[in-house]
C-alpha positions as CSV (number, residue, x, y, z in Angstrom):
1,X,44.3,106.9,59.0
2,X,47.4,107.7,60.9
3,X,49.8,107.3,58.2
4,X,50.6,110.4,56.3
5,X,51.3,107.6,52.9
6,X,48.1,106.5,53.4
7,X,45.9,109.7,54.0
8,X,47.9,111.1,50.8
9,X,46.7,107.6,49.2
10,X,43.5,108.2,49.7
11,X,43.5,111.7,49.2
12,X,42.9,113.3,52.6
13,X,42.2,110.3,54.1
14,X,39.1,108.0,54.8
15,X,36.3,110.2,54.9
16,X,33.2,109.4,57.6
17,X,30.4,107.1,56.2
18,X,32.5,104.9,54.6
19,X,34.0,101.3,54.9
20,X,37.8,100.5,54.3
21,X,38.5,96.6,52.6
22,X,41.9,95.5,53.7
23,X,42.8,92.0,51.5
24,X,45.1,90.7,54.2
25,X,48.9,89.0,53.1
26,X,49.5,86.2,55.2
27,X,53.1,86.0,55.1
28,X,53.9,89.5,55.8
29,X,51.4,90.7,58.6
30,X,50.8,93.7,57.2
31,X,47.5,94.4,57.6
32,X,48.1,94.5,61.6
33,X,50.1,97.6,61.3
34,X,47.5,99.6,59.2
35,X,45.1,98.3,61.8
36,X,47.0,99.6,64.8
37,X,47.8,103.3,62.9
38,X,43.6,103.3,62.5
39,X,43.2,102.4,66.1
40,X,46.3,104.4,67.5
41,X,44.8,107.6,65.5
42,X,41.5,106.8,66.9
43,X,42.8,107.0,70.2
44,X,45.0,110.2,70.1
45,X,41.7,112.6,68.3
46,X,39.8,111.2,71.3
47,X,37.3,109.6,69.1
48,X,34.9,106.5,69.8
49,X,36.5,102.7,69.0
50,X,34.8,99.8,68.8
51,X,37.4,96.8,67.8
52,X,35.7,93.9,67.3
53,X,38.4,90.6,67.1
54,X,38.7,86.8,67.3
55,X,42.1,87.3,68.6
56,X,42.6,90.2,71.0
57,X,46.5,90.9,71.5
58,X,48.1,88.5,74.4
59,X,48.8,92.1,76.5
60,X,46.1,94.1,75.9
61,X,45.2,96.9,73.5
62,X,48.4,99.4,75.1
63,X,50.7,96.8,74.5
64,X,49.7,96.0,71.1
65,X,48.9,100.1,69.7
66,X,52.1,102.4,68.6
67,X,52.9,105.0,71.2
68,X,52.7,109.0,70.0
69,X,56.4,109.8,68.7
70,X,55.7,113.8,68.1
71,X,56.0,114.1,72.0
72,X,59.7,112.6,72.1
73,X,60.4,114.2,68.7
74,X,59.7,117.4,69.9
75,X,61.9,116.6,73.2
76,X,64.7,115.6,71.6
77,X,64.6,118.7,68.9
78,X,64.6,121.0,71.5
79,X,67.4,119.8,73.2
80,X,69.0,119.4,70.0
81,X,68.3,123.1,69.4
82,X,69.2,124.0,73.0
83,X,72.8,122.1,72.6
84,X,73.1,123.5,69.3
85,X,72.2,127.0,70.6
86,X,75.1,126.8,73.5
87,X,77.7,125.4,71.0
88,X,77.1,128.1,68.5
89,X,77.4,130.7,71.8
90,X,80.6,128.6,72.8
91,X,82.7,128.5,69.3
92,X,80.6,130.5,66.9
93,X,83.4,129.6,64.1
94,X,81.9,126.6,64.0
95,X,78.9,127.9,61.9
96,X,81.7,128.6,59.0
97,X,82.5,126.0,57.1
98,X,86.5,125.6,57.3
99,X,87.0,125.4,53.4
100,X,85.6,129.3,53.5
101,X,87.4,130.6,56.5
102,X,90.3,131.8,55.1
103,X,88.8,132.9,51.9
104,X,86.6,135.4,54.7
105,X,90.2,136.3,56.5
106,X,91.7,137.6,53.3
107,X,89.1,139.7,52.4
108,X,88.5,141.5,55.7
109,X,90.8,143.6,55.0
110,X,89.9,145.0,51.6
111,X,86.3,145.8,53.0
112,X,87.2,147.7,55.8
113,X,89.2,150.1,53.3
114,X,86.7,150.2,51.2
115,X,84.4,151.1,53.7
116,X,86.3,154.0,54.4
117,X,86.3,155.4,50.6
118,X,82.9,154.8,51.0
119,X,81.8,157.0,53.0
120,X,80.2,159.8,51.2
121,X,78.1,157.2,49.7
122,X,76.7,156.1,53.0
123,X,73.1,158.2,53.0
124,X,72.7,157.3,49.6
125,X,72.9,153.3,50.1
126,X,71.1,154.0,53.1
127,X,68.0,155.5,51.8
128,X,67.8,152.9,48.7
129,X,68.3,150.3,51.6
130,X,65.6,151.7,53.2
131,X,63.8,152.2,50.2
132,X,64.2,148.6,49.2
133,X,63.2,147.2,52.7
134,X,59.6,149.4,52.3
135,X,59.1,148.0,49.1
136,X,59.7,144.3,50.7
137,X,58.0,145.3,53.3
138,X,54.9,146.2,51.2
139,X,54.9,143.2,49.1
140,X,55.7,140.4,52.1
141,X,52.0,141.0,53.7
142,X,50.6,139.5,50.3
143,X,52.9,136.0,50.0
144,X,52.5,135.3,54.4
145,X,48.7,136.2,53.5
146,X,48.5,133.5,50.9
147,X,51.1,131.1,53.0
148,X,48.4,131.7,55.9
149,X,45.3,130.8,53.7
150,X,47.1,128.2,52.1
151,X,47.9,126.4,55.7
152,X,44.4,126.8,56.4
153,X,42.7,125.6,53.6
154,X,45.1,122.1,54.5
155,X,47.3,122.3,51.5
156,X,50.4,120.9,52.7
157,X,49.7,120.0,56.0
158,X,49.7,116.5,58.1
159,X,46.6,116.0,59.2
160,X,47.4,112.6,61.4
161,X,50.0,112.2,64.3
162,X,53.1,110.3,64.1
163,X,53.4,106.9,65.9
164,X,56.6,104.9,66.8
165,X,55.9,101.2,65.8
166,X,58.8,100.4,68.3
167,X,57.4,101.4,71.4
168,X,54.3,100.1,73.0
169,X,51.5,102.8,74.3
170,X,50.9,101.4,77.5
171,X,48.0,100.6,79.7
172,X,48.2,104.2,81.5
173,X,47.6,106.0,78.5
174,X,44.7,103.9,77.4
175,X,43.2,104.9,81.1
176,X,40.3,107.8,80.0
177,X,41.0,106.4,76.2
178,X,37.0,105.4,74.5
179,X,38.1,102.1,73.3
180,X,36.0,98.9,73.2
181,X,37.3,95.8,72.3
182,X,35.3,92.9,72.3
183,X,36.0,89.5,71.6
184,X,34.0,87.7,68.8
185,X,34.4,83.8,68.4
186,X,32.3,81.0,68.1
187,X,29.4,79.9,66.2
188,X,27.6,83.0,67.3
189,X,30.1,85.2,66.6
190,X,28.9,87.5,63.5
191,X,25.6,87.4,65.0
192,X,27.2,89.2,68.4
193,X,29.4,91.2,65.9
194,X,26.6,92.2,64.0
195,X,24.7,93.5,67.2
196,X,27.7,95.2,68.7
197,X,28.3,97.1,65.5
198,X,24.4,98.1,65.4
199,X,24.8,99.5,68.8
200,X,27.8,101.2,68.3
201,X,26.9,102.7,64.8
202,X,23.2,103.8,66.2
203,X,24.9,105.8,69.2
204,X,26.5,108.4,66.1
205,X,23.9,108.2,64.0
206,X,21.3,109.1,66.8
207,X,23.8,112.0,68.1
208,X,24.4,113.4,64.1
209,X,21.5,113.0,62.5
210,X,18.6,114.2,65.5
211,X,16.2,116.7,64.3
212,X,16.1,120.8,64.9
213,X,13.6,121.5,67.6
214,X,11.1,123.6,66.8
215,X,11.2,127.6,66.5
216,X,12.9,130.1,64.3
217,X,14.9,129.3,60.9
218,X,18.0,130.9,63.2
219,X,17.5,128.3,66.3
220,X,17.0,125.4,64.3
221,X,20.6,126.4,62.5
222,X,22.6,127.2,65.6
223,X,21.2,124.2,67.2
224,X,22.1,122.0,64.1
225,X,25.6,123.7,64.0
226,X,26.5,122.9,67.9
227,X,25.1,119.6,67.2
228,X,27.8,119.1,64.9
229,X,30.5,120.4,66.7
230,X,29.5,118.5,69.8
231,X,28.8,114.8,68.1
232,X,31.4,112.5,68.3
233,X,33.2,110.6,66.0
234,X,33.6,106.9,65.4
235,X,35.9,104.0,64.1
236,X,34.7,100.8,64.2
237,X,37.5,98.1,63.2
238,X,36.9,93.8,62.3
239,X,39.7,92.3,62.1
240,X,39.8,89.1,60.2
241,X,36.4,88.2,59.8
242,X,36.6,84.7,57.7
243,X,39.1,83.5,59.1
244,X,39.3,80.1,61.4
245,X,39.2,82.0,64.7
246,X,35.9,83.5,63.9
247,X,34.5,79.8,63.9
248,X,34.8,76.9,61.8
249,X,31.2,76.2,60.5
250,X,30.4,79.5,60.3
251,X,29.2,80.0,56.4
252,X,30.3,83.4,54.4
253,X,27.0,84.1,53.8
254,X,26.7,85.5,57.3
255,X,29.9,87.2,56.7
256,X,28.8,89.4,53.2
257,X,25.4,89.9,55.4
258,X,27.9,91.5,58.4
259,X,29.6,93.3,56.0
260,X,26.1,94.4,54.3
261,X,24.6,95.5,57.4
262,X,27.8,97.8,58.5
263,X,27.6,99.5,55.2
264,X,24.1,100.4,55.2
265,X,24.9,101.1,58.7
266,X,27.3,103.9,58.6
267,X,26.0,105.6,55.4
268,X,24.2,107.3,58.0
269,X,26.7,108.1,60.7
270,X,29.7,109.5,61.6
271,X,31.8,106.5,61.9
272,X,34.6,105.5,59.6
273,X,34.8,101.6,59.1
274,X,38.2,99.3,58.7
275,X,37.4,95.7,58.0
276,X,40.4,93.3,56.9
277,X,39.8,89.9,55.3
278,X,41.9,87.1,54.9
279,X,40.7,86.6,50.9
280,X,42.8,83.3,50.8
281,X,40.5,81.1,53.0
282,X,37.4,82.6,51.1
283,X,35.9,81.0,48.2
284,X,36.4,83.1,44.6
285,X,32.5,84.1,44.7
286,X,32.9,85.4,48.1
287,X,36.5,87.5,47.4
288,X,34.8,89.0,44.4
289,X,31.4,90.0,46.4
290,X,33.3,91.6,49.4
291,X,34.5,94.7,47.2
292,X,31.1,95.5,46.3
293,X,30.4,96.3,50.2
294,X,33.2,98.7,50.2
295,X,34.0,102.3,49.3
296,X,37.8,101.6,49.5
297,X,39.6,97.9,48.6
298,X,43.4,97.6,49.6
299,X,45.0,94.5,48.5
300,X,48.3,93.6,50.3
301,X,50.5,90.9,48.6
302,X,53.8,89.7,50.1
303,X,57.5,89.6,48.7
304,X,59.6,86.7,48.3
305,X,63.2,87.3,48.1
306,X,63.6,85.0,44.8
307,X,61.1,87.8,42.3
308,X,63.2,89.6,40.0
309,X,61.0,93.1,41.3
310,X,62.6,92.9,44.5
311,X,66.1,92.9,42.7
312,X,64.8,95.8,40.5
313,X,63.7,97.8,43.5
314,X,66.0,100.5,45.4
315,X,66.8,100.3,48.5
316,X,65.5,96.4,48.9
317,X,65.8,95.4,52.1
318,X,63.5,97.5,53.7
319,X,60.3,96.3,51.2
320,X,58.2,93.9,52.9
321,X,54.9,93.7,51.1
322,X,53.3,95.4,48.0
323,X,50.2,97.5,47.9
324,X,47.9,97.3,45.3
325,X,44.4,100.1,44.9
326,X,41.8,98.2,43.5
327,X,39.1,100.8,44.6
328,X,38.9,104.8,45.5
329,X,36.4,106.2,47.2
330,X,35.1,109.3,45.2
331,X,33.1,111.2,48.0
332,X,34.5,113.3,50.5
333,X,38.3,113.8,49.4
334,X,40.2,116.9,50.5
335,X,42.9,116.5,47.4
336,X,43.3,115.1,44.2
337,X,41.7,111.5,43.1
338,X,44.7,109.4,42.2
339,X,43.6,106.7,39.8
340,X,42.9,103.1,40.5
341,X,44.9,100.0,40.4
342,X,48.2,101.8,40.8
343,X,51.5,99.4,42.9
344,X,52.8,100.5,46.3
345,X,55.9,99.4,48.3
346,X,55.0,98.8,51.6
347,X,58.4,99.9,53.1
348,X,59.2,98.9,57.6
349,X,62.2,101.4,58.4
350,X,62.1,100.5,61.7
351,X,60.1,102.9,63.5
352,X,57.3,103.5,60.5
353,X,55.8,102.3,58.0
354,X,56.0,103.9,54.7
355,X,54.8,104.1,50.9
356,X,55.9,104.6,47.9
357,X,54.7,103.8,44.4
358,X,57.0,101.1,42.5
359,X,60.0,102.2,41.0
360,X,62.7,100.4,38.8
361,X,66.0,100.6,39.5
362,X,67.8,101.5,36.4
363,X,71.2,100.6,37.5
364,X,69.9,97.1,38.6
365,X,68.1,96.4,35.8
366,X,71.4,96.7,33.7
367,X,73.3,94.6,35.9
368,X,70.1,92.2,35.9
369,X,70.3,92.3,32.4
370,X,74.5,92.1,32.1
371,X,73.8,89.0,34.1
372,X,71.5,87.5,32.0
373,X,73.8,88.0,29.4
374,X,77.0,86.8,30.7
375,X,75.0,83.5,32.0
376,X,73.7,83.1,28.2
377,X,77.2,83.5,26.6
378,X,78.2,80.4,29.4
379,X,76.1,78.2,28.5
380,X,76.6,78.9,24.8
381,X,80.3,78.1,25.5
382,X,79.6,75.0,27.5
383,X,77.0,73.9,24.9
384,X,79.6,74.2,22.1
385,X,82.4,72.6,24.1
386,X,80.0,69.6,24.6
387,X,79.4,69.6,20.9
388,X,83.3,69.2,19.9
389,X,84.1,66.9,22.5
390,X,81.4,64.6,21.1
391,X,82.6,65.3,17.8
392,X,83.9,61.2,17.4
393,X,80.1,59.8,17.9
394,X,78.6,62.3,15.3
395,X,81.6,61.6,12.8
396,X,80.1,57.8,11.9
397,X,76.5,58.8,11.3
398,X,78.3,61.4,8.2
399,X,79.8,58.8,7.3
400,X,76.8,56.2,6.5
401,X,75.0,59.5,5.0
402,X,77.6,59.7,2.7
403,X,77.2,55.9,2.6
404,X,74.0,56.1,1.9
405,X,74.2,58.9,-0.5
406,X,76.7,56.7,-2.8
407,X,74.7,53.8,-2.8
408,X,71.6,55.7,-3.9
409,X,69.8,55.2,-0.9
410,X,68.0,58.3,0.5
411,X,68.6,59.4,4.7
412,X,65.8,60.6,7.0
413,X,66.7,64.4,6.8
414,X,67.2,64.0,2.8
415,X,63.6,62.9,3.0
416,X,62.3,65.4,5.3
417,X,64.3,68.6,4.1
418,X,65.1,67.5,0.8
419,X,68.4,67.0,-0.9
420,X,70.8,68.3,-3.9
421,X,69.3,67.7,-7.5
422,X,70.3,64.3,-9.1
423,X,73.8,64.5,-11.1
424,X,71.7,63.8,-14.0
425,X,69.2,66.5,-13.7
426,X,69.9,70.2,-14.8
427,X,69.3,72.8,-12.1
428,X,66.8,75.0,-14.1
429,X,64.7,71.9,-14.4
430,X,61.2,72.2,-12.0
């Protein structure tokens, strides 16, 4: 997906033959970003993509798509390293921490006389040394062995580049790049979006899924096997289909049969599919019908700076949208299945995007709470404050209860609640 979040997300990433369902968030823009990772990844494994849009970006696809960031990561560590490497040959004290230097100063001196009582000892700590190091020696083949199969089995590794959303990939780098963008608006525009995506799905499908020629059982496998290695790979991405730019009388009909049509589509190729839908301009049977067509749904939803879980959250400045899994696709995963309808943070720091599942603040939440509290306690004081300062007004309507009372006639809360027993009735009386 190009976003290591993601991939883990989805555990391993989106596999081929299956279509991603973006819900888009309007007021956060959201979805753009996990559209240009898709794309920008796309681009950097050399594989075949087809972007079909209402709205292609005002500069063109390199000014629009992240540029590579390992490339200047891996500059800039090196000459961090080589700086580092030339300061530690200029002032190596400066590897020792200055709270432990004199500590070391006072107790060179003990050493080296202890060295010299030491010295009858020497072949004997020297051959356990030695002794020691064969028996580490013998047992560190096992642990790089399983390190070695564990890196190449994929456990732990990053499986996607990294991209820096702050700086533009260029129109030079998109020069040999096998990227199609097509423009789709008007009232024709699923039915030229349905054909381009036919085209484009067929041309992986034909080169994946050809036939052995005929001889042996041994041709036909090596033949099938460099078939494989030598087909290419695809990603087909529709942005926004629904929306207003795609055309105003178009029906959503045509859209669920676009949508239909990919999907049976690239169950038989190797294409991966990201389609993102604006479900707020859709109609409620349309928004629930979409998921059906999809092996993967992704709901964004924005954040507003007045909901208590932004308060809640740590670190709240950099959340600007929340990720919701409605829907996992089972086939094809390289780690565990996480379960559905688990909450994401979407989280911009700057040059990245990144994701973590929601977590409460426990400090905030108290002072949320002490809050709530203090304001409670205010308005109980202002409340009773207003209650004794109106203390005059309430004093006359006593007094024609106890009017009333004398007289024998009964008030409206004697009726209602009831009153005291009559002065001529006993109390045990029922």
């Amino acid at each position: 997906m190009g976003l290591v979040d993601l991939d883990r997300l989805l555990s391993g990433g989106l596999p081929l033959s299956s279509v991603l369902l973006v819900i888009e968030d309007t007021s956060s823009g959201q979805h753009l970003n996990l559209m240009r990772y898709f794309i920008a990844e796309g681009v950097a494994c050399r594989q075949r993509v087809l972007w079909l849009t209402a709205n292609p970006p005002p500069g063109g696809p390199g000014a629009f798509l992240p540029a590579d960031a390992s490339a200047s990561q891996s500059g800039g560590s090196a000459a961090e390293e080589g700086g580092d490497s030339s300061k530690d040959k200029e002032q190596p004290e400066l590897r020792i921490a200055w709270q432990y230097k004199k500590y070391i100063k006072d107790e060179q001196q003990p050493v080296q006389s202890s060295y010299s009582t030491r010295g009858s000892m020497a072949s004997s700590s020297s051959s356990s040394a030695a002794s020691t190091a064969k028996s580490l020696s013998s047992t560190s083949p096992s642990s790089s062995s399983s390190a070695t199969r564990a890196v190449a089995a994929g456990v732990g590794r990053e499986w996607c580049h990294s991209f820096d959303l702050t700086r533009p990939l260029g129109a030079e780098a998109l020069k040999d790049a096998l990227l199609d963008v097509v423009h789709c608006t008007g009232p024709d525009a699923y039915g030229e979006a349905d054909g381009r995506a036919a085209t484009f799905i067929s041309s992986l499908r034909n080169a994946a899924g050809a036939g052995p020629g005929p001889g042996s059982a041994a041709v036909a496998a090596a033949a099938l096997a460099a078939r494989r290695t030598e087909s290419p790979v695809g990603r087909l991405v529709i942005e926004s289909p629904g929306s207003l730019a795609w055309g105003i009388g178009a029906s959503e009909q045509a859209l669920v049969r676009l949508l239909y049509n990919i999907r049976q589509q690239a169950m038989q190729a190797r294409c991966a599919v990201m389609v993102t839908v604006p479900a707020g301009l859709l109609s409620p049977g349309c928004s629930c019908r979409l998921p059906h067509l999809a092996d993967t749904v992704l709901a964004l939803e924005g954040l507003a700076d007045d909901l208590p879980l932004v308060k809640l959250l740590p670190d709240p400045n950099t959340a600007v949208a929340l990720l919701s899994v409605r829907k996992l696709s089972s086939a094809g995963m390289v780690g565990p299945r996480l379960p559905d309808g688990q909450l994401y943070v979407v989280r911009h720091k700057r040059r990245r995007l990144g994701l973590s599942p929601v977590e409460v603040d426990p400090d905030a939440e108290e002072l949320q709470a002490a809050a709530a509290a203090r304001a409670v306690e205010a308005f109980g004081g202002k409340a009773a404050a207003a209650a004794g300062s109106g203390g005059g007004a309430v004093a006359p309507s006593g007094g024609t209860v106890a009017v009333a009372a004398k007289t024998g006639k009964k008030s409206a809360a004697s009726l209602l609640c009831g009153g005291p027993p009559a002065a001529g009735n006993k109390a045990l009386d029922f």
